[in-house]
N, C-alpha and C positions, 0 to 999 in steps of 0.2 A: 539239349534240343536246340542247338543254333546252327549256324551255315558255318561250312569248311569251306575256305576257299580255295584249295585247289586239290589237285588227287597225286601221288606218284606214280610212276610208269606201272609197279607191280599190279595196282589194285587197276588202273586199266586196261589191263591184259585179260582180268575176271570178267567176261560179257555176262556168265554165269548172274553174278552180282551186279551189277550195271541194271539188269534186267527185271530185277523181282521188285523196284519198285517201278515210278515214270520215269523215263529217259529224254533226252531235246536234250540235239545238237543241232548248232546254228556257229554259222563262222563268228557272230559278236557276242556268245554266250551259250555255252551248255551245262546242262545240272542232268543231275540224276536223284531222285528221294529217296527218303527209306523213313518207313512206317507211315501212319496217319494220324492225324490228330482231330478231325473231324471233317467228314463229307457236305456237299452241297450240289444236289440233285435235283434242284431250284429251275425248273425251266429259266431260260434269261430273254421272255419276253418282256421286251422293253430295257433290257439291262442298257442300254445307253441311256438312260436317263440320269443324270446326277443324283437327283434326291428321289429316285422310285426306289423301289421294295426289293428289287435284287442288290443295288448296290449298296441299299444300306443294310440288309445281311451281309453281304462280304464285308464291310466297314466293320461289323460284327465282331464277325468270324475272325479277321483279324485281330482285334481288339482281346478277345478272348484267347487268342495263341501269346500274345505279347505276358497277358499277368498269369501264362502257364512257365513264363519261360522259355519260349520262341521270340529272341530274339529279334531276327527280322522274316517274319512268315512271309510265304509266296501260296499262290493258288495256283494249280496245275491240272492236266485235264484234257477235257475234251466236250465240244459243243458240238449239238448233233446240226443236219441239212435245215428244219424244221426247227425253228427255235423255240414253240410250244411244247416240244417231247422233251424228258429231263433231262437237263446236262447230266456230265460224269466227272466232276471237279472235286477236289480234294487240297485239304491243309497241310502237306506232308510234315510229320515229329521235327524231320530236320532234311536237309539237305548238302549238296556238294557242288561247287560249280568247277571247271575245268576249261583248258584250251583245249579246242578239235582236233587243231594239230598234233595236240599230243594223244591223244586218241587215234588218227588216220598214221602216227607213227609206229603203232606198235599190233596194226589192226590187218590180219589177212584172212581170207575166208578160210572156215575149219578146215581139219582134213576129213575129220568122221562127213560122210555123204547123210543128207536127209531121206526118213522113210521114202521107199516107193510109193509111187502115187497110184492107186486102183480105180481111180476115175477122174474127170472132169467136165464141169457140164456147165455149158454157156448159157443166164439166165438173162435174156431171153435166148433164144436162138438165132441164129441168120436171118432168117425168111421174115421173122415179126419185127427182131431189131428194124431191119429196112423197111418195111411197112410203118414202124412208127416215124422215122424220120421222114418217110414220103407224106406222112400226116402232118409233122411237123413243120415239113418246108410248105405244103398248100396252105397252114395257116398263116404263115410270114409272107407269104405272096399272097393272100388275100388280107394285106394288113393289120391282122387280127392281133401281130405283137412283130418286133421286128428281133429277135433272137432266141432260143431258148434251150439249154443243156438237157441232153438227154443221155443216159448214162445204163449202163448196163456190168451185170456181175459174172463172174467164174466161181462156179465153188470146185473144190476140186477135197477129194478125200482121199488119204494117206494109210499106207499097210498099217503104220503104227502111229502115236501122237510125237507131233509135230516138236520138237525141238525151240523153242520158243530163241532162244539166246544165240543159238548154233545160227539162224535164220536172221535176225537182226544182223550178226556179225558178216553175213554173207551181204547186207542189204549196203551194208556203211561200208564194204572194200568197195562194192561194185558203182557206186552213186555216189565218190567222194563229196561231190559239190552240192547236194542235197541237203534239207532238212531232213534229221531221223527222228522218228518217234517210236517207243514203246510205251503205252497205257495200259497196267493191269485194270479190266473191266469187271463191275459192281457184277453182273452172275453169270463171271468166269471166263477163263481166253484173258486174251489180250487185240489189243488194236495195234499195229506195226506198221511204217512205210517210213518208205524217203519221197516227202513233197517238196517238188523244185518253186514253190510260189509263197513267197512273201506277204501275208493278211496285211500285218502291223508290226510294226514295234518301235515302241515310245522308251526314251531316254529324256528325262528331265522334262522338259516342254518340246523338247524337238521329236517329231516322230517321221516315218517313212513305211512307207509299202511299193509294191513290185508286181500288179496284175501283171498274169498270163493270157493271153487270148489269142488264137492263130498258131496253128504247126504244122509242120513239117518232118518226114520221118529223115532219119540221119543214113547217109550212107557209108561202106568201110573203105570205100575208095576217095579222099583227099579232094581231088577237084570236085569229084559230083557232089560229092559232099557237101560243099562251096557256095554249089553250082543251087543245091537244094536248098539253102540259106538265102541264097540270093532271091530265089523264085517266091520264097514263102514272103520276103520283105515286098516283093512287086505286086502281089497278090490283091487286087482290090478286092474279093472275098473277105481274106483273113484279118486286111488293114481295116474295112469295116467294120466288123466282128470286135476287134480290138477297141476301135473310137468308143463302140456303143457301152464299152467297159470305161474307161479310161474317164466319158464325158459323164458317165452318172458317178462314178466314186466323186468325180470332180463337185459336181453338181449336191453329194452328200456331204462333202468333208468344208466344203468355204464358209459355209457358215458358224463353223466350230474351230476355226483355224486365223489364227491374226495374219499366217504369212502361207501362202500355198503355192509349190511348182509344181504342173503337169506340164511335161515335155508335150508338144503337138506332136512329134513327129518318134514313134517308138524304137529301140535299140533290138538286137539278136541275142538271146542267150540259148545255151546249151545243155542238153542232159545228155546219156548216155548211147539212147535211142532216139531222142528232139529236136530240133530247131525248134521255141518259140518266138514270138512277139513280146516284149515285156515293154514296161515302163517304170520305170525309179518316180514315182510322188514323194514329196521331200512337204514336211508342213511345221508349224509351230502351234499349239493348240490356242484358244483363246481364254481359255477357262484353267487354270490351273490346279483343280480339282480332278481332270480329265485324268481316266488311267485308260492304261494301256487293253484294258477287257471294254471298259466304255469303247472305248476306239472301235474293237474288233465289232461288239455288238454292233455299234451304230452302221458298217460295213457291210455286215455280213445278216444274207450272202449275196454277194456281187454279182452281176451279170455275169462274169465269168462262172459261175455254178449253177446259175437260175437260169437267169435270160433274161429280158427286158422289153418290157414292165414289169418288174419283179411281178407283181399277183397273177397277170393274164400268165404268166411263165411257169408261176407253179400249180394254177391250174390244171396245165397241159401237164407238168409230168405230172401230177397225180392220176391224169387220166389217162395216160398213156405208157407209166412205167409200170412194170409187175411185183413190184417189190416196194418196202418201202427204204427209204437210204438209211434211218437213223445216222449212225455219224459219218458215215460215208457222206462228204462234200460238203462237213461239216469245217471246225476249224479246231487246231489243238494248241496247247502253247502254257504260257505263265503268265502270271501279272503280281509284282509284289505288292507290299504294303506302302511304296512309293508309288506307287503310278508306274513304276517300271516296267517293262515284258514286252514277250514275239507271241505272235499268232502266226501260226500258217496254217492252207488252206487241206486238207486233208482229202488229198491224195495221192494217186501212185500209192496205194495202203491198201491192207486186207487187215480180217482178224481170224484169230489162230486158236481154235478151243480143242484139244485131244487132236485126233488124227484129221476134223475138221477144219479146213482154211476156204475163206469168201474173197474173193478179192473184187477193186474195184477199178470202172474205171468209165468218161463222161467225155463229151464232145458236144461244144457249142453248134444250134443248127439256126443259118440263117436263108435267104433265099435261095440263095445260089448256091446251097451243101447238096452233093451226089450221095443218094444213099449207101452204094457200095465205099466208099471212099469215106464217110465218117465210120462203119463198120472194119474199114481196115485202120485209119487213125485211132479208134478204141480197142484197136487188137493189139496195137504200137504201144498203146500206155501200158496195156495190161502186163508187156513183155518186162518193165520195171521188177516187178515181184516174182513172174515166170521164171525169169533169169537168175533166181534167186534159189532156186529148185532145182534149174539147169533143163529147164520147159520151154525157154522161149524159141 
């Protein structure tokens, strides 16, 4: 029950295997587990706390994998939108870490096709989605909160159940530069996507994350393309939108940070179907106790998923989405028994039980959002996983 650190080509060719435990891949680190050695479904209210009640169960939990014989345990998993619902976190027996590259060098989409799909259905529909964002821009124009995420689902049901691995392997050809996740879930299914955004992730005392905030959809023609990149960087909408992410993580992380860089001015990055807004935060922690799930807790979730003021923000989607997200906008990741580990923010993802799949997908709303126009930029995310069907 210790870590292998690395895999050869054969056994990453098995997405089969890959897949039946947790999966995360990330360009500076991916593992895959196998078995459990005990769970932890410990809501993480409050888990950024150093000396509260959740991080000294994980200190725990760790502690107890070390005199089983796990050498160096990692905690892996997933946090829901809602940090009161229980997490979905897990000790794995043992693990594997690997380079991506060598993963992305032997990885093409099946050739077996996925079941036929026998329906799909937009939760909410058209007509309500934009009714809720016209709710939601009169309260940002009546001051009531200056942003707030509001997010809508697809389920869609299949002739027969869902290929769980066959799916993944389609998700990580097509979304090379993505985080991928697979989380087998506590009663059944799986949680799967590739999220293009950066929570955390801490190495030693140095850590870094990557909000997303502001997009744009991609074109297949080169200039407009360009052209669209360009527009989304000009956008005082979107660069707004971005700041009000950017100035509260800021505003979260200095106090817990000896050394902290927020660039003023945000960089372009790209998904398949995207243009977003991002920004690289670069910090050193102050507290050397800090691990990498404190980090994410104390974070999340960021104006990029809530809105801001985080509380008047999740008011509103309480009041106004029809569902509730559980891990949908939540965040997934690892954190060793060092302080080590990546969060990212979990989406571009669905989850996959039998011939059932929900997928997801959210758009920050702030004064100046067009209701038709965040209904086609949440159409744009959803095509991540659609395209993964061969739906978008």
């Amino acid at each position: 029950m210790v870590e292998s650190l690395t895999f050869e080509h054969p056994l990453l060719q098995d997405f089969s295997a890959l897949c039946r435990g947790f999966l995360f891949t990330s360009p500076w680190k991916s593992l895959t587990t196998q078995g459990c050695f005990t769970t932890l479904t410990t809501p993480v209210t409050a888990g950024d706390v150093l000396t509260g009640d959740f991080q000294q169960q994980l200190q725990h939990h760790f502690a107890s994998a070390r005199k089983q014989g796990i050498t160096h345990p990692i905690l892996v998993g997933a946090i829901p939108f809602d940090v009161n619902q229980p997490s979905a976190l897990f000790i794995p027996e043992s693990y594997q870490t690997f380079n991506r590259a060598d993963l992305h060098a032997v990885t093409s989409p099946p050739d077996s096709a996925l079941p036929q799909v026998r329906r799909r259905t937009a939760v909410p529909d058209h007509d309500i989605f934009t009714d809720m964002v016209a709710q939601a821009v009169a309260a940002t124009q009546r001051g009531d909160l200056d942003k707030v995420v509001l997010s809508r689902l697809m389920d869609i049901t299949a002739e027969q159940p869902v290929d769980t691995a066959a799916l993944m392997q389609r998700i990580v050809a097509q979304n090379p530069n993505s985080y991928h996740f697979h989380l087998p879930l506590p009663a059944g299914g799986s949680l799967v996507g590739a999220s293009p955004e950066l929570m955390i992730r801490k190495q030693g005392r140095d850590f870094s994350s990557c909000p997303l905030a502001g997009s744009a959809r991609r074109d297949a023609d080169p200039i407009r393309d360009q052209a669209a990149g360009q527009s989304l960087m000009r956008s005082d909408k979107d660069r707004h939108e971005h700041k009000l992410v950017t100035d509260a993580m800021r505003h979260t992380l200095q106090p817990r940070s000896r050394m902290l860089s927020v660039p003023e001015v945000p960089s372009l990055i790209t998904t398949a179907t995207l243009w977003h807004l991002a920004t690289l935060i670069e910090g050193e922690v102050l507290d050397p106790r800090e691990n990498a799930l404190s980090l994410a807790c104390l974070l999340h979730p960021t104006p990029a998923l809530s809105g801001f003021p985080h509380q008047r923000a999740q008011q509103l989607i309480q009041q106004l989405e029809p569902f509730e997200r559980q891990l949908f906008g939540g965040i997934v990741g690892w954190c060793d028994d060092q302080g080590n580990g990546e969060w990212v923010v979990t989406i571009r993802c669905g989850t996959v039980n039998g011939p059932r799949v929900r997928l997801f997908a959210g758009a920050g709303i702030v004064a100046d959002s067009q209701p038709e126009s965040e209904w086609r930029e949440t159409g744009v995310k959803l095509d991540t996983m659609l395209r993964a069907f061969g739906l978008q």
